[in-house]
DSSP file (Angstrom, degrees, kcal/mol; ACC not computed):
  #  RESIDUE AA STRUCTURE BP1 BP2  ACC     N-H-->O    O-->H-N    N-H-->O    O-->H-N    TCO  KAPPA ALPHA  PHI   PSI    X-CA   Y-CA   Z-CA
    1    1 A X              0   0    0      0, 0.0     4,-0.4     0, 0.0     2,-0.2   0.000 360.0 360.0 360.0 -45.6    8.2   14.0    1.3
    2    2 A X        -     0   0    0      1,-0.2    18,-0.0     2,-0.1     4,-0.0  -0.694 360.0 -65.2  91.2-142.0   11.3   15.9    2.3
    3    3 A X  S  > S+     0   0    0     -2,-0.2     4,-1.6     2,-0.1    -1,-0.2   0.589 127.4  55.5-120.4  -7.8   13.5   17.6    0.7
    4    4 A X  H  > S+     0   0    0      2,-0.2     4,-3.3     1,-0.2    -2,-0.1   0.937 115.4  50.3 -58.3 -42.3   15.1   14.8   -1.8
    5    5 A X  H  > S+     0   0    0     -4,-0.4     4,-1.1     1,-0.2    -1,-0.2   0.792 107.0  45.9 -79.4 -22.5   11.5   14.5   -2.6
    6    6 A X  H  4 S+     0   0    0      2,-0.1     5,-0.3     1,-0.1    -1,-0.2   0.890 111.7  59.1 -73.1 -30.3   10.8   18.5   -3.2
    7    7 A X  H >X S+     0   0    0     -4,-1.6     4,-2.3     1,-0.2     3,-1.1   0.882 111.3  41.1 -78.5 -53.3   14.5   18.2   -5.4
    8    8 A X  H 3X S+     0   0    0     -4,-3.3     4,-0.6     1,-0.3    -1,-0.2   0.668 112.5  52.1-108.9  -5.2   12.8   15.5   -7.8
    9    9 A X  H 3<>S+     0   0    0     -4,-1.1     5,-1.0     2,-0.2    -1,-0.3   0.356 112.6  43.4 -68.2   3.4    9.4   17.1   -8.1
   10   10 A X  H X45S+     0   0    0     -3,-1.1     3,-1.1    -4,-0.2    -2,-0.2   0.595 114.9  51.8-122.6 -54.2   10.7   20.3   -9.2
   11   11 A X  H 3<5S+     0   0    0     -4,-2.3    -2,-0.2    -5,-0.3    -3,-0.2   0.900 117.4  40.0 -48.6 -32.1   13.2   18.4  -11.5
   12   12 A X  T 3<5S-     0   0    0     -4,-0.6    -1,-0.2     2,-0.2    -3,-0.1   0.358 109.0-130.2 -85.7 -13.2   10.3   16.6  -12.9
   13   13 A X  T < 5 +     0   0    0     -3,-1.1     2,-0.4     1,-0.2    -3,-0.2   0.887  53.6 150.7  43.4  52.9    8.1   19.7  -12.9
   14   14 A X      < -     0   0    0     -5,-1.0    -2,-0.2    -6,-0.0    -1,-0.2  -0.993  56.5-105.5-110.8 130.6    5.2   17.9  -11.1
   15   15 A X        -     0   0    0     -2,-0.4     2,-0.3     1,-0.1    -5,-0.1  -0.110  45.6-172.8 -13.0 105.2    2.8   19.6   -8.9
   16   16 A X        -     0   0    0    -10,-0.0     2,-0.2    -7,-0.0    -1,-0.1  -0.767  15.7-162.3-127.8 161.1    3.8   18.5   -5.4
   17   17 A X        -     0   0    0     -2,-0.3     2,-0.3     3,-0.0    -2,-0.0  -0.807  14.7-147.6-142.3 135.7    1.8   19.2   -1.7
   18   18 A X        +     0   0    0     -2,-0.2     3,-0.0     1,-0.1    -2,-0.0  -0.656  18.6 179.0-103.0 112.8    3.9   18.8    1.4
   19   19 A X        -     0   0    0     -2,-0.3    -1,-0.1     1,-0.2    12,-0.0   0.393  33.5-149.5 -99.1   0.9    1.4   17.5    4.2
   20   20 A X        -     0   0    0      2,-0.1     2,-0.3   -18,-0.0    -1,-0.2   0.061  48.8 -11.4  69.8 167.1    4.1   17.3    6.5
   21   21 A X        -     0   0    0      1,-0.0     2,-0.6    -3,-0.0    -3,-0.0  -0.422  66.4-161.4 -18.9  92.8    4.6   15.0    9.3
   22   22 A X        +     0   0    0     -2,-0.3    -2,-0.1     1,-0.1     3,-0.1  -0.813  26.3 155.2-113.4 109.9    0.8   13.1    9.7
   23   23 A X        +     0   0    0     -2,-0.6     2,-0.8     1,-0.1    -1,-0.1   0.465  49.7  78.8-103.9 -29.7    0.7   11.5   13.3
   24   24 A X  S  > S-     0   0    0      1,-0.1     4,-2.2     2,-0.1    -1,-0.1  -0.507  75.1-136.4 -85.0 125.7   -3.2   11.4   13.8
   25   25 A X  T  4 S+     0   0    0     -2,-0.8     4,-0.4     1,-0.2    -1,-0.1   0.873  99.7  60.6 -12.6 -68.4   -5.3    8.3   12.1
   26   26 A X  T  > S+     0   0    0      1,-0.3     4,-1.8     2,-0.2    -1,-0.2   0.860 107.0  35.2 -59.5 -46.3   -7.6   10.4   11.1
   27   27 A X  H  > S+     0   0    0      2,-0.2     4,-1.6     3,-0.1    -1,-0.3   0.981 112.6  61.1 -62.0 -52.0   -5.9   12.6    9.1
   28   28 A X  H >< S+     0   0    0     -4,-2.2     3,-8.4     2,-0.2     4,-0.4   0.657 109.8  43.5  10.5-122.5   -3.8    9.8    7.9
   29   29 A X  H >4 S+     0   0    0     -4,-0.4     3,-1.4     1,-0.3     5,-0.3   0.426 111.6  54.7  42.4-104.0   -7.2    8.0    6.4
   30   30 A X  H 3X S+     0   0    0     -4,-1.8     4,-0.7     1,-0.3    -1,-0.3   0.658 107.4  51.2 -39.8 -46.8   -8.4   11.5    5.1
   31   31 A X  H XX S+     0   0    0     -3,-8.4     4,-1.9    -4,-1.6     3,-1.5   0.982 114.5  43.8 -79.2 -36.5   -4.9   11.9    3.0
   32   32 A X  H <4 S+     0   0    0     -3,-1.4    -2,-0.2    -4,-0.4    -1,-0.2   0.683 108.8  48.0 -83.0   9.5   -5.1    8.6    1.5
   33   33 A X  H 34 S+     0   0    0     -4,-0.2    -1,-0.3    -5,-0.2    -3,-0.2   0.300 101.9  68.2-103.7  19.2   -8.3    8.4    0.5
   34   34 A X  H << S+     0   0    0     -3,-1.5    -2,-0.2    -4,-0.7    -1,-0.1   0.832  95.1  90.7 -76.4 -53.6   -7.5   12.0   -1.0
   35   35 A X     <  -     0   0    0     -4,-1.9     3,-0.1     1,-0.1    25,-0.1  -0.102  64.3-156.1 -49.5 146.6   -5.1    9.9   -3.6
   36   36 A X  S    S+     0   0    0      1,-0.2     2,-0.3    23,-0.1    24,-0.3   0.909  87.0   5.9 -36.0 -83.6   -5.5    8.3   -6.9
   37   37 A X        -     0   0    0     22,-0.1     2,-1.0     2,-0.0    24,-0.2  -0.901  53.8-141.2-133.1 158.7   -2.6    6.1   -6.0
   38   38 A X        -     0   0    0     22,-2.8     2,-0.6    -2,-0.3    16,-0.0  -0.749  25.1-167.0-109.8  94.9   -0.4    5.0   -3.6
   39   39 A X        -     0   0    0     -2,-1.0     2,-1.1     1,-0.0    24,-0.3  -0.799   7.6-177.7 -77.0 115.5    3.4    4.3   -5.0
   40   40 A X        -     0   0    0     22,-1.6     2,-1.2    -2,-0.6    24,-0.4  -0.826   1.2-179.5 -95.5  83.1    5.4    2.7   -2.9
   41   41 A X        +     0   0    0     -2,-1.1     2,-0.3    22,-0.2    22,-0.1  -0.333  25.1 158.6 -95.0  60.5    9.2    2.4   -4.9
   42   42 A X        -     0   0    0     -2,-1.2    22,-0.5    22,-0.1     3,-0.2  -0.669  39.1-160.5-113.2-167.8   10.8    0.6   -2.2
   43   43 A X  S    S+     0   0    0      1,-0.4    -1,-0.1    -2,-0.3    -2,-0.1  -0.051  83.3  24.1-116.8  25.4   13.9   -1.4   -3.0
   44   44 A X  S    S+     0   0    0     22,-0.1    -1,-0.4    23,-0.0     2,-0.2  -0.191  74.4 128.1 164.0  67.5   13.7   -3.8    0.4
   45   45 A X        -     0   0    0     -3,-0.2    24,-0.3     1,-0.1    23,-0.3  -0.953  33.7-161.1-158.3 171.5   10.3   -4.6    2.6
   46   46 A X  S    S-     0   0    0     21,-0.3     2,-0.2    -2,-0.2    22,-0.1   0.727  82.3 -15.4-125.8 -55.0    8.7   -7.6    3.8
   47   47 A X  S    S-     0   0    0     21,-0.1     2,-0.2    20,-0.1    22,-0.1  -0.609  80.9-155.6-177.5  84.7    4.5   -6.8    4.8
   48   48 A X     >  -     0   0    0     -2,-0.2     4,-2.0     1,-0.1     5,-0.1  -0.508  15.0-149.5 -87.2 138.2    4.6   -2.7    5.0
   49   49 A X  H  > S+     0   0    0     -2,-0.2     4,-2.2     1,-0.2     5,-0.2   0.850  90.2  69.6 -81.8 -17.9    2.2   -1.5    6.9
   50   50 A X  H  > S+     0   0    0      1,-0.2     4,-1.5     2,-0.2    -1,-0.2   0.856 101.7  60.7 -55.9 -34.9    1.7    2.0    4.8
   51   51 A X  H  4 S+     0   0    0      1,-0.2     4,-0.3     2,-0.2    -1,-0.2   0.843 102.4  42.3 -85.2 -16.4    0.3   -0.6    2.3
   52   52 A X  H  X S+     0   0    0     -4,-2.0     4,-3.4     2,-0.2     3,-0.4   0.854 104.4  64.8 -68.8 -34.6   -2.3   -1.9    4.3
   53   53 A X  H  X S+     0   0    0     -4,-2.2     4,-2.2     1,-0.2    -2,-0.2   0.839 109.7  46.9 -27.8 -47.9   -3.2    1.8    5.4
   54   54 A X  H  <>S+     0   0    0     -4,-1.5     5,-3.4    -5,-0.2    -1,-0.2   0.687 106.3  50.1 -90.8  -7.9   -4.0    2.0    1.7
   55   55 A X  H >45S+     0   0    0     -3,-0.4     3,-1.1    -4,-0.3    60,-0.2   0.921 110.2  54.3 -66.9 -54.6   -5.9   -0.9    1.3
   56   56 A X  H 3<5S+     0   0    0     -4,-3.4    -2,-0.2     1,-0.3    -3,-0.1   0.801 110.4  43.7 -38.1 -61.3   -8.0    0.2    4.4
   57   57 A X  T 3<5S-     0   0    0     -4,-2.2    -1,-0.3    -5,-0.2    55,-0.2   0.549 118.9-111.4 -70.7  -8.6   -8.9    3.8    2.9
   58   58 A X  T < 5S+     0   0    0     -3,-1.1     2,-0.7    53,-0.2    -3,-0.2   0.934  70.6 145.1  87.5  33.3   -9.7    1.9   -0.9
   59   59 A X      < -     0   0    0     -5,-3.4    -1,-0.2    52,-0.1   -23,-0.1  -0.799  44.2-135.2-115.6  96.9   -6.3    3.8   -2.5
   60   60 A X        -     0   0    0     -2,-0.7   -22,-2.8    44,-0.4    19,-0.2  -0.143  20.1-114.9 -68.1-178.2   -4.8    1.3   -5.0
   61   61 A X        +     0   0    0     17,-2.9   -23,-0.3   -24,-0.2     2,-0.2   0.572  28.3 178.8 -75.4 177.6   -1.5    0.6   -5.3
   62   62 A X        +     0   0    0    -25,-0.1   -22,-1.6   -22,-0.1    19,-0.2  -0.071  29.0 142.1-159.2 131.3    1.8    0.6   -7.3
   63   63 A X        -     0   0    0     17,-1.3    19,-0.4   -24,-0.3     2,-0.2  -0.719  55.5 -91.9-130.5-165.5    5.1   -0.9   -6.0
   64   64 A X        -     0   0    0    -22,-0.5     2,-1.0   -24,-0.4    19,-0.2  -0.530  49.6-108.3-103.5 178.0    8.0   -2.7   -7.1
   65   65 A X        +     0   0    0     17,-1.9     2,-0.4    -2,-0.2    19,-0.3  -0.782  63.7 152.9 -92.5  96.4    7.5   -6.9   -6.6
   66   66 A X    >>  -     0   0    0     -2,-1.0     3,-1.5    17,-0.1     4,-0.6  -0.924  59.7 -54.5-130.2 146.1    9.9   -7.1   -3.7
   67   67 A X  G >4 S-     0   0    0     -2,-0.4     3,-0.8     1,-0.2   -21,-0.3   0.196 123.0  -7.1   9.2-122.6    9.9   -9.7   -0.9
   68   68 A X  G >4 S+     0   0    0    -23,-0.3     3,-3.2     1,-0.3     4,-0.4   0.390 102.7 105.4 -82.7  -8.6    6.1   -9.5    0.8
   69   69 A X  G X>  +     0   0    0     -3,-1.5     4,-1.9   -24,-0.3     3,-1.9   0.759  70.0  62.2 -30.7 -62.3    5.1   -6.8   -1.1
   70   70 A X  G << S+     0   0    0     -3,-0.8    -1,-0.3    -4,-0.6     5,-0.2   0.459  89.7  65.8 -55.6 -25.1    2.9   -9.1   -3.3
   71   71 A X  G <4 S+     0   0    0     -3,-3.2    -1,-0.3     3,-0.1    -2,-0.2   0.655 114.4  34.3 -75.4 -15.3    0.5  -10.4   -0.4
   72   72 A X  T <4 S+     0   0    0     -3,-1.9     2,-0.6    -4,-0.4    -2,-0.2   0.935 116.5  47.7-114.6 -52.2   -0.7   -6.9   -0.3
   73   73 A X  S  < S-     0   0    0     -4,-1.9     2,-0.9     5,-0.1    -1,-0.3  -0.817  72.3-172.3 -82.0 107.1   -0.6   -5.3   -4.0
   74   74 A X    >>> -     0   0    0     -2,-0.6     3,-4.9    -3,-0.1     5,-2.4  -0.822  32.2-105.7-118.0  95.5   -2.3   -8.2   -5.8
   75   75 A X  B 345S-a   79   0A   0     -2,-0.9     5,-0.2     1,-0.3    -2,-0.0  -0.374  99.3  -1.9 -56.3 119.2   -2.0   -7.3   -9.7
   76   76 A X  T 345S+     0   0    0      3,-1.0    -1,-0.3    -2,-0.3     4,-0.1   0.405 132.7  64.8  67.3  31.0   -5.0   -6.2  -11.4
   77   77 A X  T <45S+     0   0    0     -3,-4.9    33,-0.3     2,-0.4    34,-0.2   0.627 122.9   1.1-119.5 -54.0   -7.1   -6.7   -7.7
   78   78 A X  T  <5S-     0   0    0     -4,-1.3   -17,-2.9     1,-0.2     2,-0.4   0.273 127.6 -53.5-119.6 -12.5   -5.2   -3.9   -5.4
   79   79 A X  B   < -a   75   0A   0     -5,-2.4    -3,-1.0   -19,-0.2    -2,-0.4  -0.948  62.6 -65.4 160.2-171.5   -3.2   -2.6   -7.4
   80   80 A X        -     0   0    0     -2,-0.4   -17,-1.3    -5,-0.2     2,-0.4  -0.882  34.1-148.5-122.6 157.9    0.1   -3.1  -10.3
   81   81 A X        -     0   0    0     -2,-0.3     2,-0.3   -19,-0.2   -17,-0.2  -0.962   8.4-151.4-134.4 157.5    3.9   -4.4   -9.7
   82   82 A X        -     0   0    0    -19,-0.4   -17,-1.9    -2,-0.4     8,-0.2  -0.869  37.4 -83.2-141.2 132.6    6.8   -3.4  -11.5
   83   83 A X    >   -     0   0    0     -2,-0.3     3,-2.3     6,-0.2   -17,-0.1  -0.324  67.9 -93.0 -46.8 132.4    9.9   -5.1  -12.3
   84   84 A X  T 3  S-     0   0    0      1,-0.3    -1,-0.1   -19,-0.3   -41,-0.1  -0.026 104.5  -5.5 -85.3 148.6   12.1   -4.6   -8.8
   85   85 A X  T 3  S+     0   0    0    -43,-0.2     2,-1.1     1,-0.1    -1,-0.3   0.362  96.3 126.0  38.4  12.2   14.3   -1.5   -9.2
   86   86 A X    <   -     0   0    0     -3,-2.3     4,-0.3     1,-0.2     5,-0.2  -0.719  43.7-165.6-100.0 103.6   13.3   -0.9  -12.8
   87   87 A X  S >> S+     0   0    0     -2,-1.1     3,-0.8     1,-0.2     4,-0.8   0.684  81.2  49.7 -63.1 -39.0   12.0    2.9  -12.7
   88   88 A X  H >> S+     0   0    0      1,-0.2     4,-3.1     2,-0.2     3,-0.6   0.906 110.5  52.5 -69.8 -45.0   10.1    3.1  -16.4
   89   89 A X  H 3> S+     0   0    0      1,-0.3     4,-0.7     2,-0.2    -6,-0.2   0.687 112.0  40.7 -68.9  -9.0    8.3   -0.1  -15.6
   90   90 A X  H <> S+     0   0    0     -3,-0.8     4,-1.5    -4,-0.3    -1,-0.3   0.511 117.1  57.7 -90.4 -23.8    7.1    1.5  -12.1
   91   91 A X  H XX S+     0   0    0     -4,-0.8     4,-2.3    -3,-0.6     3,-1.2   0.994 110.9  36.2 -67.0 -80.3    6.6    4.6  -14.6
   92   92 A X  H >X S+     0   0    0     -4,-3.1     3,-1.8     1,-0.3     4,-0.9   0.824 114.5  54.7 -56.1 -73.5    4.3    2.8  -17.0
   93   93 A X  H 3X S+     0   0    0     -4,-0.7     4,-2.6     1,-0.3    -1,-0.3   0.597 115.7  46.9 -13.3 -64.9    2.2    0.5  -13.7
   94   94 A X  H <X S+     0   0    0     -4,-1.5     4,-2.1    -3,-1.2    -1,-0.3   0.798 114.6  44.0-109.8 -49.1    1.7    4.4  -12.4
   95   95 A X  H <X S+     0   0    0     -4,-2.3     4,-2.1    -3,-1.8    -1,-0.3   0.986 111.4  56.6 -45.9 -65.1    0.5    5.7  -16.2
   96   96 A X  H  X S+     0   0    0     -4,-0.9     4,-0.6     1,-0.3    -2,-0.2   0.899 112.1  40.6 -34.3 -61.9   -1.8    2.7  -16.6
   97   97 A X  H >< S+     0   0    0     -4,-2.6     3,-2.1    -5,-0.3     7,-0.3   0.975 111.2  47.2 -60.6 -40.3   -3.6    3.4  -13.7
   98   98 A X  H 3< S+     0   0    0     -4,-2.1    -1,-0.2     1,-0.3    -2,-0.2   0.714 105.9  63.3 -79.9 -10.8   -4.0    6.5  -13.5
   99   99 A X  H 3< S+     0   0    0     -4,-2.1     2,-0.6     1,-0.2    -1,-0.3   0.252 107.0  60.3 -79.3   5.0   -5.4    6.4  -17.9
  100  100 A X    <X  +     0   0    0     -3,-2.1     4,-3.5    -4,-0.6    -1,-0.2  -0.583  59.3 175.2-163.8 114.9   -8.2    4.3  -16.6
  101  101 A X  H  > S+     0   0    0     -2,-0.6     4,-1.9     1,-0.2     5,-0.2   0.952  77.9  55.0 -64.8 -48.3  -10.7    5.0  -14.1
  102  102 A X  H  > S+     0   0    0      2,-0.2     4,-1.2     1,-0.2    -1,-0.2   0.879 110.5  47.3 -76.2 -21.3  -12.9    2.2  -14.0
  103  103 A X  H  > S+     0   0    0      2,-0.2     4,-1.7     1,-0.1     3,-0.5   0.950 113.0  56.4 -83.4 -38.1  -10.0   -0.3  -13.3
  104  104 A X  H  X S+     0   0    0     -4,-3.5     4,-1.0    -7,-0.3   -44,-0.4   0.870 111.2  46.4 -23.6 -52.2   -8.9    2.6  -10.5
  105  105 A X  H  X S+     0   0    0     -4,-1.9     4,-1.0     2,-0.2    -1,-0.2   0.618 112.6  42.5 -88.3 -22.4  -12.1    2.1   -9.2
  106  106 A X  H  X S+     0   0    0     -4,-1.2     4,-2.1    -3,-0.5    -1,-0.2   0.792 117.6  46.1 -43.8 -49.4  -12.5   -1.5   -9.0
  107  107 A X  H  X S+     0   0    0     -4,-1.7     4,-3.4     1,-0.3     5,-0.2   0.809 109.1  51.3-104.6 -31.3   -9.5   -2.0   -7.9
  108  108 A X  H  X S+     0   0    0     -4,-1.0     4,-1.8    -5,-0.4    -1,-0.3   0.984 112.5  56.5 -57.5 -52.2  -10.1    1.1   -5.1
  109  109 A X  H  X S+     0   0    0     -4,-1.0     4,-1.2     1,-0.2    -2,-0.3   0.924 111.1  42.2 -40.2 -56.8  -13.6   -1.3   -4.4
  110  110 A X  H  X>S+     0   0    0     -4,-2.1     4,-1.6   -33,-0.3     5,-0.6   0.804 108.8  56.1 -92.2 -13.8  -11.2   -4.5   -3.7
  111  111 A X  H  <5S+     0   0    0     -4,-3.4   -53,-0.2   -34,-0.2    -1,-0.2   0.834 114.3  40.3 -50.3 -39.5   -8.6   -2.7   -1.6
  112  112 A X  H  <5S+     0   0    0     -4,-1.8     4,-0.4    -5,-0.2    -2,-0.2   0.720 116.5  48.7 -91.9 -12.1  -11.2   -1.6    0.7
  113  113 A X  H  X5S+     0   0    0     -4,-1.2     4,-0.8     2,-0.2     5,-0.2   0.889 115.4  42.5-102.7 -67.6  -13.2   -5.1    0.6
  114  114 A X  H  X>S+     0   0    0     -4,-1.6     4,-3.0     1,-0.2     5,-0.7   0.898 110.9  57.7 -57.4 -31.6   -9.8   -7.6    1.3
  115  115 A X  H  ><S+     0   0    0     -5,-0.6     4,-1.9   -60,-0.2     5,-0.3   0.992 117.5  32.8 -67.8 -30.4   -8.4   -5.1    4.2
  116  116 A X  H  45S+     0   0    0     -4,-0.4    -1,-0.2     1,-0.2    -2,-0.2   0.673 123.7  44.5-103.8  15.6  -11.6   -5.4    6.1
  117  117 A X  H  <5S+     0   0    0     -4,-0.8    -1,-0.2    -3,-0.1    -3,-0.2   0.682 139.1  11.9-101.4 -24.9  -12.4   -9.1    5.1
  118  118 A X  H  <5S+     0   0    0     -4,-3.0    -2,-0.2    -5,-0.2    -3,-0.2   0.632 129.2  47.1-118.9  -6.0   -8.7  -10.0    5.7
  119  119 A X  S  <<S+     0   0    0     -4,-1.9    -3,-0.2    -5,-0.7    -4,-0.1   0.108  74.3 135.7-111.8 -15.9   -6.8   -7.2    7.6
  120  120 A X    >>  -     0   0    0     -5,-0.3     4,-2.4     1,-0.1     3,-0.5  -0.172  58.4-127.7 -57.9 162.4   -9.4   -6.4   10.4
  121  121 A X  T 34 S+     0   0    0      1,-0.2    -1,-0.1     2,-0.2    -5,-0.0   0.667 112.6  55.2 -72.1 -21.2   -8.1   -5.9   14.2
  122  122 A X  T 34 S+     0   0    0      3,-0.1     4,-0.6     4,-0.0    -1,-0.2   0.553 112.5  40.6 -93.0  12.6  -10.5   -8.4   15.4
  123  123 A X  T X> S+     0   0    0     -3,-0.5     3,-1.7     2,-0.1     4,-1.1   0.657 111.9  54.0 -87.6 -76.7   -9.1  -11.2   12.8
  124  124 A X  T >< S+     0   0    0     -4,-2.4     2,-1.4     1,-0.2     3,-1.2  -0.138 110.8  55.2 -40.3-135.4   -5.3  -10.1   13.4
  125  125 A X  T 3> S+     0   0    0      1,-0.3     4,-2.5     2,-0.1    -1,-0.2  -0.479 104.5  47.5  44.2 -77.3   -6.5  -10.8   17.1
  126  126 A X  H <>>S+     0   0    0     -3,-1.7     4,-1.6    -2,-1.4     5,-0.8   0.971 109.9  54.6 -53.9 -66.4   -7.7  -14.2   16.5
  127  127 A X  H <<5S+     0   0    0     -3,-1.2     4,-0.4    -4,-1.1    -1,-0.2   0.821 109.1  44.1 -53.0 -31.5   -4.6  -15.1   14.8
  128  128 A X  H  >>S+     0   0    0     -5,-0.4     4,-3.8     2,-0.1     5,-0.5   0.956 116.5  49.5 -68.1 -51.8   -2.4  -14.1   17.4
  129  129 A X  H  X5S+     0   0    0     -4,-2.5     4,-3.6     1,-0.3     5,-0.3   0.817 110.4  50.6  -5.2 -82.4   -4.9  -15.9   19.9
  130  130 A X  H  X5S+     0   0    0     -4,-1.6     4,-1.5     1,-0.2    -1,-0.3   0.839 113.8  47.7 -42.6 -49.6   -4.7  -18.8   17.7
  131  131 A X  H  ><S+     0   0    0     -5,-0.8     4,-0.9    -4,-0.4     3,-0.4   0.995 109.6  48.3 -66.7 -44.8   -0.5  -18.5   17.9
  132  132 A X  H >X5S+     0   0    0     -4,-3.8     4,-2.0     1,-0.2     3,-1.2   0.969 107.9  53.4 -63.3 -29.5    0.0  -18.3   21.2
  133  133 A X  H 3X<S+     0   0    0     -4,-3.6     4,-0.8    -5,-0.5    -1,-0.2   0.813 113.3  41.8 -68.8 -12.0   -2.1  -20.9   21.9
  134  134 A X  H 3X S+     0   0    0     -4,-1.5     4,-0.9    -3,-0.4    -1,-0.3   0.586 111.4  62.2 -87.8 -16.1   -0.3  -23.2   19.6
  135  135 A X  H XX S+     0   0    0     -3,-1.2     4,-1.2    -4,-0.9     3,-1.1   0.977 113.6  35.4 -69.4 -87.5    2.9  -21.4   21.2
  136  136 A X  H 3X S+     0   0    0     -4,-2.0     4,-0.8     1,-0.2    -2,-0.2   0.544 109.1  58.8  -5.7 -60.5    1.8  -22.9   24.4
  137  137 A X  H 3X S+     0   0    0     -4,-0.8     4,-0.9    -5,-0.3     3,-0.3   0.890 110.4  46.2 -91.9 -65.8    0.5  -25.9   23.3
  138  138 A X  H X< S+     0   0    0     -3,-1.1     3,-0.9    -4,-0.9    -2,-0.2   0.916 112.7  49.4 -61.7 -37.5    4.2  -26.8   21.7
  139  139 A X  H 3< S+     0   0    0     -4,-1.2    -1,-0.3     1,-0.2    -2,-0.3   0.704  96.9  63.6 -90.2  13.7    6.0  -25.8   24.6
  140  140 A X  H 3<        0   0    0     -4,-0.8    -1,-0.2    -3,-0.3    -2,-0.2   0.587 360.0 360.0 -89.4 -15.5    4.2  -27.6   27.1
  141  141 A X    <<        0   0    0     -3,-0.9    -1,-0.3    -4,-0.9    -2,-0.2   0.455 360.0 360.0 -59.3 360.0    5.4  -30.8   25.3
């Protein structure tokens, strides 16, 4: 979290724990399937890989709807989106979920169901396969 991020829990007087630096999967894994939710407020991303991390472990979602952001947090499937930079409206997405468990838990169900029907390492695989060979293919004309 840092320390911007200790500054605005303590300003906000929520309950914060500092896991530090995470390098190994496993633990990784372990803290996000520890979560509720996974917010993600950024202002500027394309196809983040922290949010497939959270699909993987079943932790829905919450971001803002920014560039690619939207293939991965699929409203009311994986997770809720919030008007881009608008902080109450990531506020309410982040309330919502967290006042109702059984759509938490659905939604925790289809996070974990699309990363490994659509996210696996032997699909990405095939789809690069599948590029180069079309890579190939084109420049060999």
């Amino acid at each position: 979290m840092g320390p911007a991020g200790e500054n605005l829990a303590a300003a906000v007087d929520v309950q914060t724990i500092t896991l530090g630096y995470i390098g190994s999967d496993r633990l990784k894994a372990l803290a996000y399937s520890a979560a509720d939710l996974f917010i993600f407020p950024t202002r500027a991303d394309n196809f983040p890989i922290v949010l497939q991390e959270s699909m993987a472990c079943g932790t829905p979602m919450v971001s803002f709807n920014i560039g690619g952001v939207s293939e991965l947090v699929r409203p009311g499937i994986t997770g809720l989106l919030a008007k881009p930079e608008d902080p109450v409206n990531l506020a309410s997405k982040i309330a919502e979920l967290l006042e109702d468990d059984s759509l938490r838990y659905k939604m925790s169900e289809s996070c974990r169901s699309i990363a490994v029907e659509e996210y696996s390492i032997e699909l990405q695989a095939q789809r690069y396969i599948a590029l180069y060979k079309k890579a190939v293919v084109s420049f060999d004309r």
